[in-house]
C-alpha positions in Angstrom: 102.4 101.3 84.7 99.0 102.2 86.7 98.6 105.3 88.7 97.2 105.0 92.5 94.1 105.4 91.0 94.2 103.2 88.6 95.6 100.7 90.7 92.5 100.9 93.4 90.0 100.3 90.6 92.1 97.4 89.0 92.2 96.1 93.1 88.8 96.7 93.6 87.4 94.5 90.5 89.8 91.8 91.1 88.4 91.8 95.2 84.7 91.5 93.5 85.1 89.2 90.9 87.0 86.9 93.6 84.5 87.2 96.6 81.2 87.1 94.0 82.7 84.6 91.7 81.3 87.3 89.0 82.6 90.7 87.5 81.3 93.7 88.8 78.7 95.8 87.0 79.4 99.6 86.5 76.7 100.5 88.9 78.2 98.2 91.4 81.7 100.3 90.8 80.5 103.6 91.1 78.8 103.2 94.2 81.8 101.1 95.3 84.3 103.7 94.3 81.8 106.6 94.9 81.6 107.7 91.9 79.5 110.1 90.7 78.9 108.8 87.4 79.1 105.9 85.6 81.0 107.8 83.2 83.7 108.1 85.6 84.0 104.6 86.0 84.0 104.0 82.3 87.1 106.0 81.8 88.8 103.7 84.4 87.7 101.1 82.4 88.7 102.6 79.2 92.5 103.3 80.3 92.8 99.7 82.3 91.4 97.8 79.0 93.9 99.7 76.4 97.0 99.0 79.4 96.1 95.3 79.1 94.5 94.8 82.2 91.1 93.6 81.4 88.8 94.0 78.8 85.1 94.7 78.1 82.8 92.5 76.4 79.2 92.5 75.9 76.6 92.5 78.5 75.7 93.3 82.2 79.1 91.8 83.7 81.2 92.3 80.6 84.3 93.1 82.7 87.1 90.1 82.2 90.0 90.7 84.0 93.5 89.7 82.0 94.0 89.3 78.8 96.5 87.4 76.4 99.2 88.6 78.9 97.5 86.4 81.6 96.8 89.2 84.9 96.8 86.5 87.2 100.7 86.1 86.5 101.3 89.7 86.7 101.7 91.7 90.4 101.7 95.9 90.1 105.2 96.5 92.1 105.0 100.3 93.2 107.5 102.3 92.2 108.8 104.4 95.0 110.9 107.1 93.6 115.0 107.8 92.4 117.6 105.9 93.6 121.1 108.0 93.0 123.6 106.2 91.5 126.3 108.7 92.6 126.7 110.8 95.9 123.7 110.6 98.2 122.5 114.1 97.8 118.3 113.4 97.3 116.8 113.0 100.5 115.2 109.4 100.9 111.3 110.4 100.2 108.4 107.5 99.4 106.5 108.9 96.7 103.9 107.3 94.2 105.0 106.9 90.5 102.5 104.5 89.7 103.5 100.6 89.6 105.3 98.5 87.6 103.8 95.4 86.4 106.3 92.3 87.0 105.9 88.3 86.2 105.3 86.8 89.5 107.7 84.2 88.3 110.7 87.0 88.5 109.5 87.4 92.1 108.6 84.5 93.2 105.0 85.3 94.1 106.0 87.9 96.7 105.6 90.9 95.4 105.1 92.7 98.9 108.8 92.2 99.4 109.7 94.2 96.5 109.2 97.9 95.2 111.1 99.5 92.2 113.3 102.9 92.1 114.4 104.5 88.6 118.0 104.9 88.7 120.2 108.5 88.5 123.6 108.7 87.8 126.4 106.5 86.3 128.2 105.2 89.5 126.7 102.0 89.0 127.0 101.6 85.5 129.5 98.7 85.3 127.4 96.6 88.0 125.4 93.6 86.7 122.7 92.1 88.3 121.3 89.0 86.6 123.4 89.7 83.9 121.7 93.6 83.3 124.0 96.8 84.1 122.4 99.1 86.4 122.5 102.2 83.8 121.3 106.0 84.3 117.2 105.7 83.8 117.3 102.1 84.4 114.6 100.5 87.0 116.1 98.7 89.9 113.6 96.1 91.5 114.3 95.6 95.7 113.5 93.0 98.2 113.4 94.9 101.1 113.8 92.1 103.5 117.4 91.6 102.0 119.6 93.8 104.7 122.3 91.1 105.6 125.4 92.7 103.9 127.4 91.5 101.9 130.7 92.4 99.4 129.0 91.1 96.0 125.4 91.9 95.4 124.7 96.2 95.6 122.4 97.3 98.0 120.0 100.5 98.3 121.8 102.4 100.9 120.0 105.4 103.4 123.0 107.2 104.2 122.2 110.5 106.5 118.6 110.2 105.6 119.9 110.5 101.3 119.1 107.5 98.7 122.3 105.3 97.0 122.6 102.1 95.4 125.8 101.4 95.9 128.2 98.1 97.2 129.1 97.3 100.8 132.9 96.9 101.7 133.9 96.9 105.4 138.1 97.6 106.5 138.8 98.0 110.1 136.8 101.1 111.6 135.8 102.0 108.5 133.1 101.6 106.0 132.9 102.3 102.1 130.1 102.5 99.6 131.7 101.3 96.9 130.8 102.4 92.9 131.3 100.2 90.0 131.4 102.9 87.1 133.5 103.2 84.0 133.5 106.7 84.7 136.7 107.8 87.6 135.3 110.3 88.4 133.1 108.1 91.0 134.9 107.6 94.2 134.0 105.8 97.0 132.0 107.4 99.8 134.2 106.6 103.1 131.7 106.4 106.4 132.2 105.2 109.8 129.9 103.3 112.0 129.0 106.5 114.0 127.2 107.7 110.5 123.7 106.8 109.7 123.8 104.5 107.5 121.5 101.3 106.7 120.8 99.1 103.8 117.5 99.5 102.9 117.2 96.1 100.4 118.6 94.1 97.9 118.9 95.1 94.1 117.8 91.7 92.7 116.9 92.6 89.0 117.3 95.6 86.7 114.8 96.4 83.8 115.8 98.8 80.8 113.2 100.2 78.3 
């Protein structure tokens, strides 16, 4: 995973080397990244070589971006926050936790559609999604284009402006976010469609590690 910063110096080589058909020089990056050593840029390099991201070789453009992993088939898919597998108590709040790096072949070559929440809680815990329980400290990954509701796949819910991944079941007047837990103590939350509520994506893949 690559911090923000991290992330805008990986960006900002990859931008060079394809608009110059060439690597960037240090000097070029630290007055690109305004820098105010070259020092500073050679740590970048340093933690983005020993991540797998690129690695230094000999010479004035040494910089090679990729390695044995192949870059070009990876995209950095930020990850966004928590998402509470349990009663929607942590208000819904963006925040950077760096990015996870994901084949584009798990997402189709889109990764602007996606972003990736850590899960909390055990209300989930029985769910599968491609085959992979959503577990407490599991990372979901979300297409956020994916809103139409359904009763099978679980969705990230917004409920009162609070964070749940939960499934969608619809009776008369009312609505219920429904858990799938091994533990009873997880009961459905029971809205109405006077509540705010809205899906907020899809849950298409879960990563545990």
């Amino acid at each position: 995973m690559l911090t923000e910063k991290q992330q805008h110096v990986l960006d900002t080589i990859t931008e060079f080397a394809q608009s110059n058909g060439k690597s960037p020089t240090i000097e070029e990056l630290k007055n690109i990244l305004w820098q105010k050593s070259k020092r500073g840029v050679t740590q970048y390099l340093e933690v983005l070589e020993k991540k797998g991201f690129l690695t230094r070789g000999d010479g004035y453009r040494g910089i090679r971006l990729g390695n044995s992993i192949g870059l070009q088939t990876i995209l950095n898919i930020p990850i966004l926050g928590y998402a509470n597998a349990g009663t929607p108590l942590a208000v819904a709040e963006e925040n950077d936790y760096g990015t996870l790096p994901i084949s584009k072949n798990i997402i189709s070559w889109d990764g602007k559609q996606h972003f990736v929440l850590k899960v909390e809680g055990t209300s989930m815990n029985n769910c599968k999604v491609q085959d992979k329980f959503i577990d407490n400290g599991s990372y979901v990954l979300i297409k956020k284009d994916e809103v139409w509701l359904n009763e099978s796949d679980p969705f990230l819910f917004i409920v009162n402006g609070a964070a749940t991944l939960k499934r969608f079941k619809k009776q008369g007047q009312y609505i219920y976010l429904m858990p799938e837990s091994n533990d009873e103590t997880h009961k459905p939350i029971v809205l109405t469609q006077d509540d705010d509520v809205r899906p907020n994506g899809k849950v298409v893949d879960v990563f545990s590690f």
